[in-house]
N, C-alpha and C positions, 0 to 999 in steps of 0.2 A: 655105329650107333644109329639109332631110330628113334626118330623124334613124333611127339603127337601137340598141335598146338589149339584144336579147335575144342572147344572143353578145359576141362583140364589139360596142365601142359605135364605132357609124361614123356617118360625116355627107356629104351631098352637099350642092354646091351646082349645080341646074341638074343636068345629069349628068355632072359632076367628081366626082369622091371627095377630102375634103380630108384632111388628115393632123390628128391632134388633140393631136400633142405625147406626152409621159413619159405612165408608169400614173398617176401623181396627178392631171394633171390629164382623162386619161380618166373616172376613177372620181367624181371632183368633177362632170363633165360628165355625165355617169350621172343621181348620185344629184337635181341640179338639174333634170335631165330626168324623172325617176320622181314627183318633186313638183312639177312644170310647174304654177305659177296659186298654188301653197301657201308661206310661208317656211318654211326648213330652219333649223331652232335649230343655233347654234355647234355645242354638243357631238356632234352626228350628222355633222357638218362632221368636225369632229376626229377622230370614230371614222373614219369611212372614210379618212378621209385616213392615218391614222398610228397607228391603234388603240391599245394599251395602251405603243407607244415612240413618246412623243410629240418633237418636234423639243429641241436645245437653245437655249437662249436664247442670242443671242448679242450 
């Protein structure tokens, strides 16, 4: 796979272009790609995902 993260975050496979789903999980996809090899602690998880309105419990 072939990833592109500066712009739009895109991915190929082969020379397809796949579709990567909603902005969440583009932006998850991102930020797991910016830290490629490192763990991402929850909270940096949470911000991008839903910054200061977090989900509600349900």
């Amino acid at each position: 796979m072939r990833f592109a993260v500066l712009g739009s975050v895109r991915m190929w496979r082969g020379s397809v272009e796949l579709e990567q789903g909603p902005p969440k999980r583009r932006a998850l996809l991102a930020l797991l790609l910016v830290r490629s090899g490192h763990p991402v602690p929850l909270h940096e998880i949470v911000d991008v995902l839903w910054g200061q309105t977090l989900p509600s419990a349900r």
